[in-house]
N, C-alpha and C positions, 0 to 999 in steps of 0.2 A: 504494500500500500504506500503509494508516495504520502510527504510529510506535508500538513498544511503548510502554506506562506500566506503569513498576511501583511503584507504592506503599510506603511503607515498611509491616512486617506487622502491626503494631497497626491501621494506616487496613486495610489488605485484608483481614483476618482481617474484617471486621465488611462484607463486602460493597457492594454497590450499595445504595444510600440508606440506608445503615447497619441493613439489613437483621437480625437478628438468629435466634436458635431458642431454639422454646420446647422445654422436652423434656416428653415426655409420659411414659405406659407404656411401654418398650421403643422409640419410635421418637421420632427428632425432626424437629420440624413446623416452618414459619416462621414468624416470628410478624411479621404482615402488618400490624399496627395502627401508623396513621399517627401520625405527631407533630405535637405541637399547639403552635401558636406562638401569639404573645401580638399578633406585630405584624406587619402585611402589609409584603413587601418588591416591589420592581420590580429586575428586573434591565436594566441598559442596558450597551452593546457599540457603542464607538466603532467604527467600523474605515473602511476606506481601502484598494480593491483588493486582495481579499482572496477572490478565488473558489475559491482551495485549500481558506479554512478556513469560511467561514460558515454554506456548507450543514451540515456535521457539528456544527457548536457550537446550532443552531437546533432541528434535530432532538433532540441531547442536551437542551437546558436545556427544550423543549417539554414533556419530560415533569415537570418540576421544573415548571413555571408550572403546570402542570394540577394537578397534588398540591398545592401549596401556593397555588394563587391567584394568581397571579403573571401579572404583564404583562412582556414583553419589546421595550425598546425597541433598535431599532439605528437611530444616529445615523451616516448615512453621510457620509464628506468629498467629495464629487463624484467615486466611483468611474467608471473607463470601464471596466472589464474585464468586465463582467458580475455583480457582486457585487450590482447594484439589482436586477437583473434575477431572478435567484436568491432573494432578501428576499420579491420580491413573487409568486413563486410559491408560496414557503410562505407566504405571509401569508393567500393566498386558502382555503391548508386549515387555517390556525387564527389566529381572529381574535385570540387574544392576541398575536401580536408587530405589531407598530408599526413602519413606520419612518418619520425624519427625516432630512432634508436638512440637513446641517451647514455653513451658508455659511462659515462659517470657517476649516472644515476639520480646526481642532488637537484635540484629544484634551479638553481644559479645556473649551473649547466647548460641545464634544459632549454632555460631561457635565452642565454648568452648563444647557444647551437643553432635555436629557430630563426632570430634575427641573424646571427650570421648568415644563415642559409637561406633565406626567403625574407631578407628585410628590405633588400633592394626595388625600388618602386613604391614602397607605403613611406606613411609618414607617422604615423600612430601603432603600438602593437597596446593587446588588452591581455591580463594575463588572466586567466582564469582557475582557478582551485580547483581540481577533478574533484576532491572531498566535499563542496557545498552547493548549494540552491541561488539561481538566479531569479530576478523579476525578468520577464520577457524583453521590457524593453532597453534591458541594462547598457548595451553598448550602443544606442542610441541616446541615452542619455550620458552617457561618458564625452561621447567624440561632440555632442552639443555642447558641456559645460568648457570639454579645453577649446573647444573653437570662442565660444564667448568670452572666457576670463583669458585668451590667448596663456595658457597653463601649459608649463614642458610635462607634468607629472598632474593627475588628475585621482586622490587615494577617494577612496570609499570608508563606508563603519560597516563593524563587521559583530552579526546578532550569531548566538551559538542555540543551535535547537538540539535534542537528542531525541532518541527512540527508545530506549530501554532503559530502568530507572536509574541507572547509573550515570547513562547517557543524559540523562534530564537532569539528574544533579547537576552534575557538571556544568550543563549549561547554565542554570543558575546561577551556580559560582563565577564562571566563567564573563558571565554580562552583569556581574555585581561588582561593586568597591571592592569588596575582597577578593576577587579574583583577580580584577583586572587594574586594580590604583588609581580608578579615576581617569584612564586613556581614553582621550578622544575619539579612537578609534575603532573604541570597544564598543563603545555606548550611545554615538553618533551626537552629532552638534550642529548647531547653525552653519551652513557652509561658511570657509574661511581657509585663509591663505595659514597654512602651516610649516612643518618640518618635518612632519612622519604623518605616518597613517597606513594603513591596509593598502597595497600597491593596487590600481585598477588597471590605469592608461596609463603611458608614456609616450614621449615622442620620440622617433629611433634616430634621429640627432641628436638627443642628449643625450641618451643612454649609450648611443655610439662613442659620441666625446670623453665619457669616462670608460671605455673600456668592455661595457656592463657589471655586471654583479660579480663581485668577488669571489670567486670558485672556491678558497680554501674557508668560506663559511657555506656551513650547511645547514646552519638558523639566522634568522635576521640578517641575510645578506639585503632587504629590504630597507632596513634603517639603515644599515651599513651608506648602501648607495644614497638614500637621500640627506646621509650627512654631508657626501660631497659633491652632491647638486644642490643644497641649500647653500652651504659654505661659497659656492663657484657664484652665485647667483640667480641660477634656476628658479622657479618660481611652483610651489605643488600647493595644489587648491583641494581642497578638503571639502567635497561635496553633499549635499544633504537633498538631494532630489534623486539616488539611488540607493541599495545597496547589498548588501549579500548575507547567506545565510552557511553557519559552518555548521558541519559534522563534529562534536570532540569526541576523542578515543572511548573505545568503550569496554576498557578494562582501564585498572586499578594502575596494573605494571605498564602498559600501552603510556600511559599517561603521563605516569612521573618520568619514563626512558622520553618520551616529549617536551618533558618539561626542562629535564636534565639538559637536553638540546640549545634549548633556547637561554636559558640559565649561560652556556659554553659561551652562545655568538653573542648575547648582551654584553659579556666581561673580554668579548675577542675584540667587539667596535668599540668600547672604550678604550683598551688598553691602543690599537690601532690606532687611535686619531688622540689621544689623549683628554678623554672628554671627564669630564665630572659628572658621578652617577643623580639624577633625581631622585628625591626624598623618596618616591615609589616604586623604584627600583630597592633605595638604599635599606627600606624597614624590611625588606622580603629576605635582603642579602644575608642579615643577622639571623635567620633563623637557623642555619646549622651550627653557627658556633652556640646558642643558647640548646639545641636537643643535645649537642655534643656535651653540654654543661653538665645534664643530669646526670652524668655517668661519677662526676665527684662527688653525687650527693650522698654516697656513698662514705664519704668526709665529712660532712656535712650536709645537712637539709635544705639547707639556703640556696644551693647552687639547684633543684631543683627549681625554683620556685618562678625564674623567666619561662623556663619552659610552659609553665602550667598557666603562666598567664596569657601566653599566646592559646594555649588550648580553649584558657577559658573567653579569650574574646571572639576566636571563630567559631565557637560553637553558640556564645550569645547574640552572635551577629545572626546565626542559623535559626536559632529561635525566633529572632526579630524579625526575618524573611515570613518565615513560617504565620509568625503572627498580624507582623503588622501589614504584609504582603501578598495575605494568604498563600504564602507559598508551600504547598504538600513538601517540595522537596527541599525546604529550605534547613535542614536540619543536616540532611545529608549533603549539602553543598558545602556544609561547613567542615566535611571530612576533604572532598577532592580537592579545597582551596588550600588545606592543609596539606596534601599532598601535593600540588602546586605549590606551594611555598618551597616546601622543603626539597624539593625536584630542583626548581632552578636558583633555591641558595647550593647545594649540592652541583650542578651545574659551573654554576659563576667562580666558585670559592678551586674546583678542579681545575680550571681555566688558569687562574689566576696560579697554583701551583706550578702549571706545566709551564706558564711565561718565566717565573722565577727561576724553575730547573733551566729552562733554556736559555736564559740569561747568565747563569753563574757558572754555567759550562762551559771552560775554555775552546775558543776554535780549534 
């Protein structure tokens, strides 16, 4: 059973590909006239066993390439479950999608492989998540907002839905303060000119001028890049007339080995460019030296006692979901945000070891 989507009513009031009505005499008609863009885009779709979602993403965005011109490349990482096999049966009934063998496998890759190989002639590529849910008219309204705001980078916010009650915790956690600190990009905002966000659109002259995405990060090579397309002068507009809907893992170990991930390339991009971490970055970072604390309470009792208060604020936050929220799963979100936390201080804190060994290790 596909998952509901529901939009917020400003995006759904204006239908499937932003459809609109003309009124006439007495009755009203659609008004079918296509929009006209200034600049050919390519849409590319890393993914990596993924036969739940590719057929229905392939299908969906088919009709978007055919309206707008549009080439679809999927950049596969060495699927076995059937996900190639799926690609190339639609490929055979429509020759715009593409795929690619991503020897690499990472997502940066992927990326950096399709625009090399099929970026010449467009001017915009969309990157799409094989893990999540689109509104139909998503890349219609991408390639509208950077032709307006003239935008090298155009992010989206990005909502977490699950299916299974783990899956729905998580999502909870996931688009709450305590999962996500307060990011813009979690939680969605007045559109505005930013510094990060959920990648949607790019333009393949900027992302060519740097290079693309850093291949030796396999998390956050996202913020990574648009630390040095803000830095350079790029401009990434943070829009609020789309956006997307994710898949989180839906195991326990899935999750935190995810978290762990992103925890590595958070502590990879600063230690890179030498940045100063934010305050919500900085509270998450503290949680493995306070679990590792308990271990002296053994010494004493006092050295428990951070620990127990991180326990007891995610699990009061979880009550407060629950209650003031009515959230059924808000109690249990207060477990995976806890195993988020301590995923990517565990993450960050490994990172940050492995810079120091590599630093103190004579050439």
């Amino acid at each position: 059973m596909a998952p509901s989507f529901r939009l917020r009513p400003e995006l759904a009031s204006q239908g499937r590909m932003g459809t609109k009505m003309k009124t006439g005499e007495g009755t009203a008609v659609p008004d079918t006239t296509e929009p006209s863009f200034a600049g050919r885009c390519l849409v590319i779709i890393p993914c990596l066993n993924e036969t739940r979602h590719i057929g229905a993403l392939l299908e969906q965005f088919s009709l978007d390439a055919e309206r707008h011109d549009m080439k679809i490349v999927v950049a596969d990482g060495g699927s076995t479950d059937g996900t190639v096999q799926i690609v190339e049966d639609i490929m055979r009934r429509n020759p715009r999608i593409v795929l690619l063998h991503n020897e690499k496998r990472i997502q940066s890759a992927a990326i950096n492989l399709a625009v090399a190989t099929y970026g010449d002639g467009y001017d915009y590529f969309i990157r799409i998540d094989a893990h999540g849910e689109y509104p139909d008219d998503y890349c219609e309204r991408l390639i509208e907002e950077a032709e307006a705001k003239g935008a090298d980078s155009v992010v989206v916010a990005m909502a977490t839905q699950g299916f299974s009650t783990f899956q729905k915790a998580t999502a909870s956690a996931q688009n709450s303060k305590l999962g996500n600190g307060g990011a813009k990009h979690r939680h969605g905002a007045k559109g505005h000119w930013t510094d990060h966000g959920h990648h949607a659109l790019m333009r393949i002259a900027a992302f060519r001028q740097f290079g693309g995405y850093d291949e030796t990060f396999t998390h956050n090579e996202d913020a990574e890049l648009d630390y040095r397309l803000a830095k350079a002068g790029f401009r990434i507009w943070m829009t609020d007339r789309t956006l997307m809907i994710y898949y989180p893992r839906s195991t326990a170990s899935q999750l935190f080995r995810q978290y762990v991930g992103y925890g590595r390339g958070r502590a990879k991009n600063l230690l890179k460019h030498r940045i100063v971490p934010k305050l919500r970055q900085t509270l998450p970072l503290m949680v493995l030296p306070v679990v590792a604390g308990t271990f002296l309470a053994v010494l004493h009792w006092s050295a428990a006692v951070p620990a127990f208060l991180w326990v007891a604020i995610c699990l009061g936050y979880g009550v407060w979901m629950a209650v003031g929220e009515r959230n059924p799963y808000g109690p249990l979100a207060a477990i995976s945000a806890m195993i988020m936390h301590l995923a990517w201080s565990t993450g960050f804190w490994l990172q940050l070891l492995r810079f120091r060994k590599r630093t103190d290790t004579p050439s």
